[in-house]
C-alpha positions as CSV (number, residue, x, y, z in Angstrom):
1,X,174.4,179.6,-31.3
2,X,175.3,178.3,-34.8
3,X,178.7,176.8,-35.0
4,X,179.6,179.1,-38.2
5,X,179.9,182.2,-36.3
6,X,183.4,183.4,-36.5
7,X,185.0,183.9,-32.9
8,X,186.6,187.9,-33.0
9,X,188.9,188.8,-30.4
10,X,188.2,192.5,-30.1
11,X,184.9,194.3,-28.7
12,X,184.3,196.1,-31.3
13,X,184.6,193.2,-34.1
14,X,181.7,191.3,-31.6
15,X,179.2,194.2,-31.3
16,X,179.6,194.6,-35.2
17,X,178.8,190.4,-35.8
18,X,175.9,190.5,-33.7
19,X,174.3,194.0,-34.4
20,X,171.8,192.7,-37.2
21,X,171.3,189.2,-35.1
22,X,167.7,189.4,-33.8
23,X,167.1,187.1,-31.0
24,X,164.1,185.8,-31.5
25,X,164.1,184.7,-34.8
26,X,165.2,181.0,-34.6
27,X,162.3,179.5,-33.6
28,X,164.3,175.9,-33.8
29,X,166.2,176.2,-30.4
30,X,163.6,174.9,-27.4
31,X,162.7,176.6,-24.7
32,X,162.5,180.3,-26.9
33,X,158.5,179.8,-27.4
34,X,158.2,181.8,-24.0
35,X,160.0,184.8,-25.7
36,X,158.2,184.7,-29.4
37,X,154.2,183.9,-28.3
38,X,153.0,186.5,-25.0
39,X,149.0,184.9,-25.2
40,X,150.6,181.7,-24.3
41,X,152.8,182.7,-21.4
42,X,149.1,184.4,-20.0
43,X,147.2,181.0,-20.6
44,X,150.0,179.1,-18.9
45,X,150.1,181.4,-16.0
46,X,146.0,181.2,-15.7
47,X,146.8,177.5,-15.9
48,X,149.1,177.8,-13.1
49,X,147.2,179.8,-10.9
50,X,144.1,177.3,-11.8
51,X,145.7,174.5,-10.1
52,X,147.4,176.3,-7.4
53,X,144.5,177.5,-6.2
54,X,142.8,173.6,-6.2
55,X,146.1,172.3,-4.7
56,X,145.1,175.0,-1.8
57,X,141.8,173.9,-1.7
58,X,142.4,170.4,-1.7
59,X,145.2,171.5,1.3
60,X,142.3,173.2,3.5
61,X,139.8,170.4,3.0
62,X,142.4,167.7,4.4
63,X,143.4,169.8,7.2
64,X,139.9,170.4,7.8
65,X,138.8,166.8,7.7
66,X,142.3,166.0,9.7
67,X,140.7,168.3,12.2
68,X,137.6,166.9,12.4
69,X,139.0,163.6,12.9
70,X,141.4,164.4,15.4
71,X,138.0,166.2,17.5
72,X,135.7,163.2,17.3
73,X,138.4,161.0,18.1
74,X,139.2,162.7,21.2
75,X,135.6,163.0,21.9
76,X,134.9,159.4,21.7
77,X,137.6,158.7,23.6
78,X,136.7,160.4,26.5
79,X,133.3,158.8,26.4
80,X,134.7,155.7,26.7
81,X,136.9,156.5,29.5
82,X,133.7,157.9,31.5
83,X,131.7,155.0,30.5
84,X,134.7,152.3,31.3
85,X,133.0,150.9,34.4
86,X,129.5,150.4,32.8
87,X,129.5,146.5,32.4
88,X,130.3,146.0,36.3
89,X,128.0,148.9,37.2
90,X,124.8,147.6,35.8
91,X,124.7,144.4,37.7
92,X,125.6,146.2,40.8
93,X,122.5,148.4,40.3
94,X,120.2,145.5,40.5
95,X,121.9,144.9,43.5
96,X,121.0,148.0,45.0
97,X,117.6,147.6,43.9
98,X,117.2,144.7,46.1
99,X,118.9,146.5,49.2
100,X,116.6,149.5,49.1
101,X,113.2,146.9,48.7
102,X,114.5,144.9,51.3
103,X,115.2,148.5,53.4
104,X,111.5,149.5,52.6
105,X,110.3,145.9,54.6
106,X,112.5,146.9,57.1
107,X,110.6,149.8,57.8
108,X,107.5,148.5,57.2
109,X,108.1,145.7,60.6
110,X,110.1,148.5,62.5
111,X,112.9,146.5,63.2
112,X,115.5,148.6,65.1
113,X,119.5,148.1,65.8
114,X,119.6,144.5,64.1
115,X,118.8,146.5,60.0
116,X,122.0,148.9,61.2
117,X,124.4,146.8,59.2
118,X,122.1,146.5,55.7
119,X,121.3,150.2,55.7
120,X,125.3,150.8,56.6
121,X,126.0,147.9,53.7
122,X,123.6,150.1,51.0
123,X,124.9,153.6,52.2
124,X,128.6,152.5,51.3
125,X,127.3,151.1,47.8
126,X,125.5,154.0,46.9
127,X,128.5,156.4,48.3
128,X,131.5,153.9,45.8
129,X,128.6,154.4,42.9
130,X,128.7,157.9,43.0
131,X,131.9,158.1,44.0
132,X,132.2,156.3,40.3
133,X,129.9,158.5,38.9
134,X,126.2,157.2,39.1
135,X,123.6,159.2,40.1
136,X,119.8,157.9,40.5
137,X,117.3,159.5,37.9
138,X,114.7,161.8,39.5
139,X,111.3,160.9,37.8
140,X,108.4,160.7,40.0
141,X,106.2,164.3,39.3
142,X,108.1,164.9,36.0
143,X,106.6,164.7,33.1
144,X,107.2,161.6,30.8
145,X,109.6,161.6,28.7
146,X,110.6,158.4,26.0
147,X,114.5,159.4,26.2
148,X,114.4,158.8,29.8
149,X,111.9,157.1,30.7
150,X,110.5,153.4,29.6
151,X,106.6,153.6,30.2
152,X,105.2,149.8,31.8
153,X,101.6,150.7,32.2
154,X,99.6,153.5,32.0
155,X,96.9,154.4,34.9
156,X,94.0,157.2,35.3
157,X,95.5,160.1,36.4
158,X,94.2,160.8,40.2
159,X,94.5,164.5,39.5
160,X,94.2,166.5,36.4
161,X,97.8,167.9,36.8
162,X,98.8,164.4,37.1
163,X,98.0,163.5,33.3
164,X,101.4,162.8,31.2
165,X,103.3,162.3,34.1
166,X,105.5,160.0,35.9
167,X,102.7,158.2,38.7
168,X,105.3,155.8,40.3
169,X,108.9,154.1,39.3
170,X,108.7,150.2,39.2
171,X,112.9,150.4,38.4
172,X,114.9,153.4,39.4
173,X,116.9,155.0,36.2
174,X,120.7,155.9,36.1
175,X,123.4,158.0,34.7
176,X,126.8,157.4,34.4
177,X,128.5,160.6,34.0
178,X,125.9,162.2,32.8
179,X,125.2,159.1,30.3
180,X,121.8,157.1,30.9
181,X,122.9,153.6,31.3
182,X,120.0,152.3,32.5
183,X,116.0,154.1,31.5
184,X,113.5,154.2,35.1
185,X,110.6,152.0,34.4
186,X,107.6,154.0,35.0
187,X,103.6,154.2,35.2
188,X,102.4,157.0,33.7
189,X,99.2,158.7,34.3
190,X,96.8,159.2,31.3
């Protein structure tokens, strides 16, 4: 308000003084241009709406991405945990390799009560490895495949329905949980 407006001490004196007054028309005091110029409050609240709406998006795509990388966290995680054991399992596998060969010879010569103990010794391994979560790869009859399967030679087929398949296993293949951790070394009929 200008300071040269006289201060009237009845009602009727004030509506008189500031009948002709028009609101609007000092363009000098800030913060009025909102009340003189209605284009510009519409461009300002297109403005506004503008970035709200990018704020929002930019809100979804990190809680998205949040998302994501809370899921693939938690999925890696629990691969680890179900592949944990793999370092001391491998070796141990070899091991087993050796028991069932030497269980094979022992079955070639027919020796009887005096084996008990080495095929008692690879039952119990092959029971705590499962037990753990390893389970032998089937491949013998299937057909070959590179994911599973690491090809050492390749023979003549003796049958027809043979070709592309798994002939004979030179090394036995494993999973851990479901996991290969180790691929069957096979021959492979061609």
């Amino acid at each position: 308000m200008p300071a040269s407006l006289p201060i009237c001490t009845n009602m009727e004196e004030n509506r008189n003084e500031f009948a002709d007054m028009d609101i609007n028309a000092d363009s000098d005091i800030p913060g009025n241009s909102h009340l003189s110029d209605p284009l510009g409050d519409q461009a300002a609240v297109e403005k506004l709406e503008l970035e709200l709406a990018e704020s929002k998006d930019k809100y979804l795509r990190l809680v998205a991405e949040f998302d994501n990388f809370r899921k693939r966290t938690a999925k890696e995680r629990l691969e680890l945990i179900q592949t944990a054991g793999k370092d001391v399992i491998i070796p141990l596998l070899e091991v087993v390799d050796d028991t069932e060969r030497a269980q094979k010879q022992l079955e070639k010569v027919k020796i009887g009560p005096e084996a008990e103990g080495l095929l008692l010794t690879l039952n119990k391994l092959k029971s705590v490895l499962q037990g753990r979560g390893v389970k032998a790869m089937e491949s013998i009859g299937t057909d070959f495949d590179p994911d599973k399967h690491e090809a050492i030679t390749e023979i003549p087929a003796p049958s027809p329905n043979l070709v592309g398949k798994v002939i004979d296993e030179v090394e036995k293949g494993y999973y851990l949980n479901d996991k290969i951790i180790r691929f069957a070394k096979v021959v492979v009929g061609k």
